[in-house]
C-alpha positions as CSV (number, residue, x, y, z in Angstrom):
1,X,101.3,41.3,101.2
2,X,99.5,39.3,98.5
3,X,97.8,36.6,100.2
4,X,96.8,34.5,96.8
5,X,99.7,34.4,95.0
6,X,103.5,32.8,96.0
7,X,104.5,29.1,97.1
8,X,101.5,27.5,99.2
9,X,104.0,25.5,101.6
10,X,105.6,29.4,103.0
11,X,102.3,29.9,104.5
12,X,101.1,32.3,107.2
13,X,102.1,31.5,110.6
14,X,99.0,32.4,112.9
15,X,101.5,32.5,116.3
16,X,103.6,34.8,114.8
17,X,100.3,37.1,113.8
18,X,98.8,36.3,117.2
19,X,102.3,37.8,118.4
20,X,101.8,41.1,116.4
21,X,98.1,41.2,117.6
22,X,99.6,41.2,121.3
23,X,101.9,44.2,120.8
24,X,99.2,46.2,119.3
25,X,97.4,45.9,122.3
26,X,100.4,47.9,124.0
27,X,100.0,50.5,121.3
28,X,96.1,50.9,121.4
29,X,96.1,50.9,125.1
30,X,99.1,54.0,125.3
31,X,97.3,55.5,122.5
32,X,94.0,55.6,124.9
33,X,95.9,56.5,127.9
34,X,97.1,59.8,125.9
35,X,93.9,60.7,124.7
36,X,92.2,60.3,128.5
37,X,94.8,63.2,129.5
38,X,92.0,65.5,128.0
39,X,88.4,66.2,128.6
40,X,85.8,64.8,126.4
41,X,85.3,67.9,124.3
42,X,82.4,67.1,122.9
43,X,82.0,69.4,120.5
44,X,85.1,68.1,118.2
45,X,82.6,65.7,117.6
46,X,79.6,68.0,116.3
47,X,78.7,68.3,112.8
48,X,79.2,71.9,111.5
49,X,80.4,73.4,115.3
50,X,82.7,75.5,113.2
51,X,83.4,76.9,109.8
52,X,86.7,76.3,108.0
53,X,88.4,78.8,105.9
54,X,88.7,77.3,101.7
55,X,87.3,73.9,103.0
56,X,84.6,74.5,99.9
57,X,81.2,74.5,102.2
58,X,82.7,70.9,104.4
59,X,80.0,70.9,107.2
60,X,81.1,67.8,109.1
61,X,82.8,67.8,112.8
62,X,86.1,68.9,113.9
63,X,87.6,65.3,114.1
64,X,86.3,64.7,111.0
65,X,88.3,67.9,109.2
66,X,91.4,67.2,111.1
67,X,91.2,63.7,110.0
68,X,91.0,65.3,106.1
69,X,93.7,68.2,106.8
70,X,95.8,66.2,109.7
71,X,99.1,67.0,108.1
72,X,98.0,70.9,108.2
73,X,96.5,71.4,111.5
74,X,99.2,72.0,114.4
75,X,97.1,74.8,116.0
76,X,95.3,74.0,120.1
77,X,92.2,75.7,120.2
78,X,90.8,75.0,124.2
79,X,93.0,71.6,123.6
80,X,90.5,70.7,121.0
81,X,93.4,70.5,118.1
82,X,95.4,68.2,120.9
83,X,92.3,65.7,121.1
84,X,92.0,65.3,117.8
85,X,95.6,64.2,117.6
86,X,95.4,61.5,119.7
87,X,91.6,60.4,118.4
88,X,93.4,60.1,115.3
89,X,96.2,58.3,117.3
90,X,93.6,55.7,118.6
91,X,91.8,55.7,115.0
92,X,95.1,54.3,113.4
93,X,95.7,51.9,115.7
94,X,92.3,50.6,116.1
95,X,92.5,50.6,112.6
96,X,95.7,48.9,112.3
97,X,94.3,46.2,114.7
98,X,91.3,45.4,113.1
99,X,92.6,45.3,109.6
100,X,95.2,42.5,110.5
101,X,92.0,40.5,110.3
102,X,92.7,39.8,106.5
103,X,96.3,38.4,107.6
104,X,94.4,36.3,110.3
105,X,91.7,34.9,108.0
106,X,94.2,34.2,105.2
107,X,96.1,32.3,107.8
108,X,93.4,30.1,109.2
109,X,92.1,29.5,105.5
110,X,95.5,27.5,105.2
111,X,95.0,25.5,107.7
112,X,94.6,21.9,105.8
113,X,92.6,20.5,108.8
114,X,89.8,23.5,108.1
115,X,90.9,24.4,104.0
116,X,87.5,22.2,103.2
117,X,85.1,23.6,105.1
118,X,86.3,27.5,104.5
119,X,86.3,26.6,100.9
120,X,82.5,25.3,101.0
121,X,81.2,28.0,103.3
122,X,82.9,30.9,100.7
123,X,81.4,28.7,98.0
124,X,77.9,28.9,99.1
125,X,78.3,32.3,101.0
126,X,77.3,31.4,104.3
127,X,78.9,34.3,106.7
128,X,76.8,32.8,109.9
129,X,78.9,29.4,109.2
130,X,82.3,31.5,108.5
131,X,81.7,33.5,112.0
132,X,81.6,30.0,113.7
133,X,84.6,28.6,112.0
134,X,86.8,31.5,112.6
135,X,85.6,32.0,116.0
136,X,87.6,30.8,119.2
137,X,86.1,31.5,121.9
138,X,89.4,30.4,124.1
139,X,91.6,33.1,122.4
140,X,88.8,35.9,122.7
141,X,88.5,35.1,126.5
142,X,92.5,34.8,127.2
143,X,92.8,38.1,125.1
144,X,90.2,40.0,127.4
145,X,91.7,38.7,130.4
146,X,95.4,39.9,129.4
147,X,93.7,43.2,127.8
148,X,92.0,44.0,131.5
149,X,95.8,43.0,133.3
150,X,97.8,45.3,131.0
151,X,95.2,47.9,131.3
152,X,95.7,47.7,134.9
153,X,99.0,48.1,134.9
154,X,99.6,50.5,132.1
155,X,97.3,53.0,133.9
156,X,99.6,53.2,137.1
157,X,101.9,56.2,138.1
158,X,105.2,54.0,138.1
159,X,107.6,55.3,140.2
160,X,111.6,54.3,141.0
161,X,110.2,52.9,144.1
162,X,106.7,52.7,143.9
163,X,105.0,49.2,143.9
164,X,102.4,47.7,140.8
165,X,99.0,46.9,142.4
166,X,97.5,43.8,140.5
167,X,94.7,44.2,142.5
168,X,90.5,45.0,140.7
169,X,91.4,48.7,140.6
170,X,89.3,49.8,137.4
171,X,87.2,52.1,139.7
172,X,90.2,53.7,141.5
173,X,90.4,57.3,141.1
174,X,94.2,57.5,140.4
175,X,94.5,54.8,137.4
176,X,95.1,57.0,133.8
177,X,92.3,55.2,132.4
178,X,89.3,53.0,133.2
179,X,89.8,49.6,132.6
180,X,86.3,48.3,131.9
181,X,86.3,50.6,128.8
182,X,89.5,49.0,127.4
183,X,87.8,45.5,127.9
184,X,84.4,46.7,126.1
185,X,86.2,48.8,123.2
186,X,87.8,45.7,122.3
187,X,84.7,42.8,123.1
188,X,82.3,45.0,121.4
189,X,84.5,46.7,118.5
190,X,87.6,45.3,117.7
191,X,86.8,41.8,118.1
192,X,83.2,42.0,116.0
193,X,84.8,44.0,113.6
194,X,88.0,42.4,113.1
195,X,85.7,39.3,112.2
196,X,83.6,41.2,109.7
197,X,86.9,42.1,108.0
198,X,88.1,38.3,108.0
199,X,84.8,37.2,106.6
200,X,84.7,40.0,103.9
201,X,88.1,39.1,103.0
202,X,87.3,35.4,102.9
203,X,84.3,36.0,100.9
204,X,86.6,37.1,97.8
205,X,89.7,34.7,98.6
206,X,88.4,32.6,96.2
207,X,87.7,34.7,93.4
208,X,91.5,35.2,91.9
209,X,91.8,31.2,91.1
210,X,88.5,31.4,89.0
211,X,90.4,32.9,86.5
C-alpha cells in the first residue's frame, strides 16, 4: 500500500487496523502454542553446532540456515527441523505484527487534530516527542489484558463437554503455554518495536512531498 500518494479524504481507518492487530494476536498466540509442543532445543540456536553440505563455509545456527534454505529443509533431525518450523512460524507473525506499525503511524499521521504536531516533530526529528504522541497508554493496557485472557483460554484442552476456566491459571501445569510469557513477548517486544517501526516510518513520511 503506498501511504503518500492517492486522495487524502480515503484515509486510513485506525479501527479497522486496530481490528487486524486483534486477529493477529489469535495467529501469534497459535503460532506459540505449536512451537511450546517441543523442547527448547537449544542448540538450533548455536552458532556453527553443525556443518552444512554446499552452504559455502555459512557458520551461523540452525534457525538461522533453515530461515535461509526454509523452502528446502523438510528433514526432523531429534525434532530440531520441526522447531525450526514453527520459530519461523512465530518469526512471521511477529513480523507481520510489528510491521503493521507503518499502517498504524500513517493512520494516526492523518488525524487532522494531531497532522500539526507529527509534522513539527518529523520536521525537527524529535523521536522522544513522536514516542509520546503515538503512544496510548489506554490501548497498550486493554491490549495486555485481552492478550493475557485469550492466552488463557487458547492454552486449554477444549473438550465436547469440558468447561473453560477464566480463572489466574498461567502457573497451572496443564495450560499449552504460559501466559506470563505471551504478556511480556508482547509488552517488551512487539509493543517497543512496533513503535520503533512507526517512528522510522514517520521520520521519512515527509520526505516524498519535498520533491
Amino acid at each position: 500500500m503506498n501511504f503518500i500518494s492517492g486522495d487524502p479524504e480515503d484515509c486510513i481507518s485506525l479501527p479497522k487496523l486496530r481490528d487486524t492487530l486483534i486477529r493477529l494476536e489469535d495467529t501469534i498466540i497459535f503460532a506459540l502454542i505449536e512451537r511450546a509442543q517441543y523442547s527448547i532445543n537449544k542448540n538450533i540456536y548455536v552458532p556453527g553446532m553443525y556443518k552444512y553440505e554446499q552452504s559455502n563455509g555459512f557458520d551461523g545456527s540452525f534457525l538461522e540456515y533453515f530461515l535461509s534454505e526454509v523452502e528446502k529443509v523438510h528433514g526432523d533431525d531429534q525434532n530440531y527441523g520441526s522447531a525450526a518450523t514453527r520459530d519461523v512460524e512465530c518469526l512471521q507473525a511477529l513480523s507481520q505484527r510489528i510491521h503493521y506499525g507503518k499502517f498504524v503511524a500513517e493512520a494516526k499521521f492523518r488525524d487532522p487534530e494531531t497532522e500539526d504536531k507529527y509534522i513539527e516533530f518529523i520536521k525537527n526529528r524529535d523521536v522522544k516527542a513522536l514516542e509520546t504522541l503515538l503512544t496510548n497508554k489506554k490501548v497498550e493496557d486493554a491490549l495486555l489484558r485481552r492478550l493475557r485472557r485469550k492466552a488463557l483460554i487458547y492454552g486449554q484442552d477444549i473438550t465436547e463437554h469440558g468447561k473453560i476456566n477464566l480463572d489466574n491459571l498461567q502457573t497451572s501445569e496443564h495450560l499449552k503455554i504460559k501466559v506470563d510469557v505471551v504478556v511480556e513477548l508482547y509488552e517488551k517486544w512487539v509493543i517497543p518495536l512496533t513503535k520503533q517501526v512507526e517512528i522510522e516510518y514517520l521520520l521519512i513520511r515527509l520526505d516524498n512531498e519535498k520533491k
